[in-house]
KESE-796000 format. One record per atom (N, C-alpha, C, O): residue number from 0; x, y, z; atom name. Coordinates in Angstrom, 1 decimal. Layout:
PAVEX    i      xx      yy      zz  at
PAVEX  NUM       X       Y       Z  CA
...
END
This chain:
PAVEX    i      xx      yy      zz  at
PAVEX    0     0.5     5.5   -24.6   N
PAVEX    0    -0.5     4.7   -23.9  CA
PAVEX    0    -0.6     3.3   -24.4   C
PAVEX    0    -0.8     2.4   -23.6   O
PAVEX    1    -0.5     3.1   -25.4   N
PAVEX    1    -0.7     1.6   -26.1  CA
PAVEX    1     0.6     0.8   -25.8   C
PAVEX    1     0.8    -0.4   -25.5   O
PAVEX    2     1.5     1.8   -25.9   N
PAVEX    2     3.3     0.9   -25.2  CA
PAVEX    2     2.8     0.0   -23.9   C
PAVEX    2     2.8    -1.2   -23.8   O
PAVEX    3     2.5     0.8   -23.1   N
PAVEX    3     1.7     0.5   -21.7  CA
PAVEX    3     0.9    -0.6   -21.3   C
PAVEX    3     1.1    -1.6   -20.5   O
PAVEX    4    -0.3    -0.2   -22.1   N
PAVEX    4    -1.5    -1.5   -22.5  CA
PAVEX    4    -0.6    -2.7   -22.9   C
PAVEX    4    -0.6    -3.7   -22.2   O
PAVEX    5     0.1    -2.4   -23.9   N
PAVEX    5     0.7    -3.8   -24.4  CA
PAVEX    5     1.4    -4.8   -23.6   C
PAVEX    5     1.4    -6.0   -23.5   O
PAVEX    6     2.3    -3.6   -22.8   N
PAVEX    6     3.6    -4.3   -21.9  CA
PAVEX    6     2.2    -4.8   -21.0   C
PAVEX    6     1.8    -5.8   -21.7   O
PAVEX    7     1.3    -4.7   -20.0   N
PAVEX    7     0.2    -4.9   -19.2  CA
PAVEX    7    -0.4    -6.4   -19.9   C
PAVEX    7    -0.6    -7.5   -19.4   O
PAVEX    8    -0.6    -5.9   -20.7   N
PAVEX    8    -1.7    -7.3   -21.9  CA
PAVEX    8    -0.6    -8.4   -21.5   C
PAVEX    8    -0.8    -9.5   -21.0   O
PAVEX    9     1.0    -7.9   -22.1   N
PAVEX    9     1.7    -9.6   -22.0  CA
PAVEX    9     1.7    -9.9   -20.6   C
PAVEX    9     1.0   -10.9   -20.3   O
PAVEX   10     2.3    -9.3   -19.7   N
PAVEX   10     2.6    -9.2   -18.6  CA
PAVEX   10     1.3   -10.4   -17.8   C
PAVEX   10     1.5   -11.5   -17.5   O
PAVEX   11     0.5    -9.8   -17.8   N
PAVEX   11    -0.7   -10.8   -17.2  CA
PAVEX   11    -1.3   -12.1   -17.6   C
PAVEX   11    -2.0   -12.9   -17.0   O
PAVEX   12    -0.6   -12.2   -19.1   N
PAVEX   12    -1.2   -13.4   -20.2  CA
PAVEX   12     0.2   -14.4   -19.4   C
PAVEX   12     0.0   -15.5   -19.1   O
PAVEX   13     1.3   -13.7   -19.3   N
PAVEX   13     2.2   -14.4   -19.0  CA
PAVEX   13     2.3   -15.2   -17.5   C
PAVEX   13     2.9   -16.2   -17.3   O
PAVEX   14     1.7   -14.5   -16.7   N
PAVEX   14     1.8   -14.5   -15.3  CA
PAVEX   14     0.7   -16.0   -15.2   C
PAVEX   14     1.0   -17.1   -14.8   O
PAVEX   15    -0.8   -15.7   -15.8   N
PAVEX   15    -1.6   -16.6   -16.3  CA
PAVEX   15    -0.9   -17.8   -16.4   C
PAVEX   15    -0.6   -18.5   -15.4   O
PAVEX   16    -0.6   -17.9   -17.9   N
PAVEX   16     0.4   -18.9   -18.5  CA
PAVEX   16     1.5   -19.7   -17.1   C
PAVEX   16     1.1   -20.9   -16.9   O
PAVEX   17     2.3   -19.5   -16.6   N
PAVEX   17     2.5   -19.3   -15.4  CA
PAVEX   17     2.1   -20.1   -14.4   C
PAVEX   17     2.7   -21.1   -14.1   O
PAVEX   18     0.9   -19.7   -13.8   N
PAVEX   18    -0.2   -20.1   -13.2  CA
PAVEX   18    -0.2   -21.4   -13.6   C
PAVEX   18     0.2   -22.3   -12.9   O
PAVEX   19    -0.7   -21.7   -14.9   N
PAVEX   19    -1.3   -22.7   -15.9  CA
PAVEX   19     0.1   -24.1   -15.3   C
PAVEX   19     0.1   -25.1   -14.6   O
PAVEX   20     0.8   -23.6   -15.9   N
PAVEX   20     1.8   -24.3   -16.0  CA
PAVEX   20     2.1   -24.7   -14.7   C
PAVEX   20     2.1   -25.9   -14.7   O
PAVEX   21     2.4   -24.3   -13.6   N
PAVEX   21     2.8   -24.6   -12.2  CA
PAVEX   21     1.9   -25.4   -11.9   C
PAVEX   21     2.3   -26.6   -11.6   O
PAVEX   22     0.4   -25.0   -11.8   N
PAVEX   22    -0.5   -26.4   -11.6  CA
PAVEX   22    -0.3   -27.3   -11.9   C
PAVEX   22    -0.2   -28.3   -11.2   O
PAVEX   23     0.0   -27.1   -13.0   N
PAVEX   23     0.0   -28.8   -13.9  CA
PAVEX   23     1.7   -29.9   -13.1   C
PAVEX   23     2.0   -31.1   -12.9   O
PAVEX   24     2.4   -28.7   -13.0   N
PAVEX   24     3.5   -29.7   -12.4  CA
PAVEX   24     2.9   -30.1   -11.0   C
PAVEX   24     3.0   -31.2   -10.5   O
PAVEX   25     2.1   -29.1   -10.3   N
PAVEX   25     2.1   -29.3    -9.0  CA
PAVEX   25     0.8   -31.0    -9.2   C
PAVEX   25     0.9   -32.0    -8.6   O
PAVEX   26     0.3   -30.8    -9.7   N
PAVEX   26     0.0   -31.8    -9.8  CA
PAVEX   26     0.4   -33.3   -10.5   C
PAVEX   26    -0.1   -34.5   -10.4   O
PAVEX   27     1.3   -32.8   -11.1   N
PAVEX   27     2.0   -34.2   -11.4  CA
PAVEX   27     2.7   -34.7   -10.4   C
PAVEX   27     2.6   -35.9   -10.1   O
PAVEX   28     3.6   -33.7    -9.4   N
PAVEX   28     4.3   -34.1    -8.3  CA
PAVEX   28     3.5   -35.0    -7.0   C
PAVEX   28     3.9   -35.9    -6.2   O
PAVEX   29     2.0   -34.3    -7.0   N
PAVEX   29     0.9   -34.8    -5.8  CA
PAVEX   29     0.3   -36.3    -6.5   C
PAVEX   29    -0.5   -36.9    -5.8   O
PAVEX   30     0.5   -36.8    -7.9   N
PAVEX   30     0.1   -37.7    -8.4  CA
PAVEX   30     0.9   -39.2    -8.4   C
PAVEX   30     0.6   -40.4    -8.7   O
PAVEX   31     2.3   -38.2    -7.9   N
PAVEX   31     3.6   -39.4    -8.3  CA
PAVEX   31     3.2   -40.2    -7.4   C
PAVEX   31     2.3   -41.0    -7.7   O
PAVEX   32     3.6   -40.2    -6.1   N
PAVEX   32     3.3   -41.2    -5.4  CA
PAVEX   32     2.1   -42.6    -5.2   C
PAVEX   32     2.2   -43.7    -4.9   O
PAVEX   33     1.3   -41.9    -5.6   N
PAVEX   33    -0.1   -42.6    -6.0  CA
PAVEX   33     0.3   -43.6    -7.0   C
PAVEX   33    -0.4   -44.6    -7.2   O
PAVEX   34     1.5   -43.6    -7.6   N
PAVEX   34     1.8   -44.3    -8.8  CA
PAVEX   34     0.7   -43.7   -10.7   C
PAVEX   34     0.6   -44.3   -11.7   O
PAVEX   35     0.3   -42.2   -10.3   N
PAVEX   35    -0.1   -41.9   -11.1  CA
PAVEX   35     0.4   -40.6   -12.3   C
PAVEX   35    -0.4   -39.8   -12.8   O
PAVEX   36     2.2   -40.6   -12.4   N
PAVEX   36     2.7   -39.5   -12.7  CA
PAVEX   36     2.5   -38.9   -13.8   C
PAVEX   36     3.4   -38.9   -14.6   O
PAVEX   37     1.2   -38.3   -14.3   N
PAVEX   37     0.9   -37.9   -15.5  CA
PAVEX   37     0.9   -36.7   -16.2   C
PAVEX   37    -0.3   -36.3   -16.3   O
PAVEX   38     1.6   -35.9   -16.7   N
PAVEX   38     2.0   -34.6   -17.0  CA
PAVEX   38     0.9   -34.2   -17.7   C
PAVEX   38     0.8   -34.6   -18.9   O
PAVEX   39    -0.2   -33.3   -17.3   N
PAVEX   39    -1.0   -32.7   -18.4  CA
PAVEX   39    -0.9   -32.1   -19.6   C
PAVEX   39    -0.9   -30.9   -19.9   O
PAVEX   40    -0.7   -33.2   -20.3   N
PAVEX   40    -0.2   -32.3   -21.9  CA
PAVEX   40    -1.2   -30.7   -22.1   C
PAVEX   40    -0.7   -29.7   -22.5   O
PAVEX   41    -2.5   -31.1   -21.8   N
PAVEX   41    -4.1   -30.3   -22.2  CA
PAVEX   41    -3.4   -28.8   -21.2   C
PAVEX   41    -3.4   -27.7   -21.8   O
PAVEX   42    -3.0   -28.8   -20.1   N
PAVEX   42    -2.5   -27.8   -19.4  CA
PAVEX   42    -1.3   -27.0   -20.1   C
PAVEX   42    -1.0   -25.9   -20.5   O
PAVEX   43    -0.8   -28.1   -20.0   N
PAVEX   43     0.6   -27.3   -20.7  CA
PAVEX   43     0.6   -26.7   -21.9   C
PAVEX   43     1.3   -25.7   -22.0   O
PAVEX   44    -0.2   -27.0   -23.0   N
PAVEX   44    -0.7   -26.7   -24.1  CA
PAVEX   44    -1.7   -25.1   -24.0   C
PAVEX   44    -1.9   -24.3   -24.9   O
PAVEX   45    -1.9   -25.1   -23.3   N
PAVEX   45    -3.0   -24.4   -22.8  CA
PAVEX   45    -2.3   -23.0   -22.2   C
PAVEX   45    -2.8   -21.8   -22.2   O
PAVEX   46    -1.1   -23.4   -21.9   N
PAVEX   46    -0.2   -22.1   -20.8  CA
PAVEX   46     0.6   -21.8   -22.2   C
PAVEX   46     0.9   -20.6   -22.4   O
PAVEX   47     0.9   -22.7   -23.1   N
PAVEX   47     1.6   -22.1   -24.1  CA
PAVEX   47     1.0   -21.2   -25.3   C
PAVEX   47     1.6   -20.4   -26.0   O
PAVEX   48    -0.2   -21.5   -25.4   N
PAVEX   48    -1.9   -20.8   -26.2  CA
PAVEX   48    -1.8   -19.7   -25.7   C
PAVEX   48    -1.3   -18.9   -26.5   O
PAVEX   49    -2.0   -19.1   -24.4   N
PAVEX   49    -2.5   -18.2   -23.1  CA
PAVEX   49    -1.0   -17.4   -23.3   C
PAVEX   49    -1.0   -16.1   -23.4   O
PAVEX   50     0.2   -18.1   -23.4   N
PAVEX   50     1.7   -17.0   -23.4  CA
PAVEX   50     1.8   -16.8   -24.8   C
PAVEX   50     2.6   -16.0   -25.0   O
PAVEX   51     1.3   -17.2   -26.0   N
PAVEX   51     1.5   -17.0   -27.4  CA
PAVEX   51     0.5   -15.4   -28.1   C
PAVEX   51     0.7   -14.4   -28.7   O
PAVEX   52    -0.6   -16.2   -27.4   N
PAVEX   52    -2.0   -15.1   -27.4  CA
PAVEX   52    -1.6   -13.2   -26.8   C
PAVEX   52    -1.9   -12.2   -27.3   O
PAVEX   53    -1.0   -13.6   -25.8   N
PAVEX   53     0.2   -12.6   -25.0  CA
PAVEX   53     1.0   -11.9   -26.1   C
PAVEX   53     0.9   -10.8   -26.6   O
PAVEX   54     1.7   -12.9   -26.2   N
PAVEX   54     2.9   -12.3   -26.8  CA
PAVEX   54     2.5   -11.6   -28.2   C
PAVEX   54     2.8   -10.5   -28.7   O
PAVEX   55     1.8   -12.5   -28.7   N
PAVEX   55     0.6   -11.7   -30.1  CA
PAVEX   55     0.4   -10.5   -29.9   C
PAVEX   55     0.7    -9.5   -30.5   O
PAVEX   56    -0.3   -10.5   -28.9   N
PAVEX   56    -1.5    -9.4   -28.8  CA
PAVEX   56    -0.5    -8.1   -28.1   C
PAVEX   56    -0.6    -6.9   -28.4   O
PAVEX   57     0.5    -8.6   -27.2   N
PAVEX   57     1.4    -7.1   -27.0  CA
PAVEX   57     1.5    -6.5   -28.6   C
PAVEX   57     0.8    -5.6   -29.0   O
PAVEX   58     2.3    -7.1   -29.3   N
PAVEX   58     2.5    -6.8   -30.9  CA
PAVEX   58     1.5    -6.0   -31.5   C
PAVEX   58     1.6    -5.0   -32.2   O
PAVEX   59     0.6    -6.6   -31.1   N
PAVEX   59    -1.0    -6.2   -31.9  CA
PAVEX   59    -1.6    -4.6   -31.5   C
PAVEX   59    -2.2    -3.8   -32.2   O
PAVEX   60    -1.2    -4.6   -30.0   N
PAVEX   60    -2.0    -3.6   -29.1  CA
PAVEX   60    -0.6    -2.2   -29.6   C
PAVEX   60    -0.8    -1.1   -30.2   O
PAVEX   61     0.6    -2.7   -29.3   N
PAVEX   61     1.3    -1.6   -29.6  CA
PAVEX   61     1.9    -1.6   -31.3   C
PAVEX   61     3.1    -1.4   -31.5   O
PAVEX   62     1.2    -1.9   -32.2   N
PAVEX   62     1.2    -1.4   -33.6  CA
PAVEX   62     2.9    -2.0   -34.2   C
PAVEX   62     3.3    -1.6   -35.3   O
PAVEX   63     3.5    -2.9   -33.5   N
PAVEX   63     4.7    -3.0   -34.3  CA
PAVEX   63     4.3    -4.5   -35.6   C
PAVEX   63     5.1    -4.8   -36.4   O
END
């Protein structure tokens, strides 16, 4: 059961992460033209925290 939980815990943290990260491009792309092409470091940073936390915490949840 903890195999399970774990694979679930990354799986979602990842999808998140994901999420995180697509925004951030999608908004860099809706910014270009404006002449405002600014890559959210703070997002990106943030999707890499959220997939680390993931990837930790499967480890953690299933005892390896």
């Amino acid at each position: 059961m903890n195999e399970r939980g774990a694979v679930f815990f990354y799986r979602t943290a990842t999808i998140l992460a994901g999420l995180v990260a697509a925004l951030a491009v999608i908004s860099y792309f809706l910014n270009a033209p404006r002449g405002m092409p600014i890559v959210s470091i703070a997002a990106l940073t943030l999707a890499a925290v959220i997939w680390i936390s993931g990837w930790a915490g499967r480890h953690l949840i299933a005892g390896r």
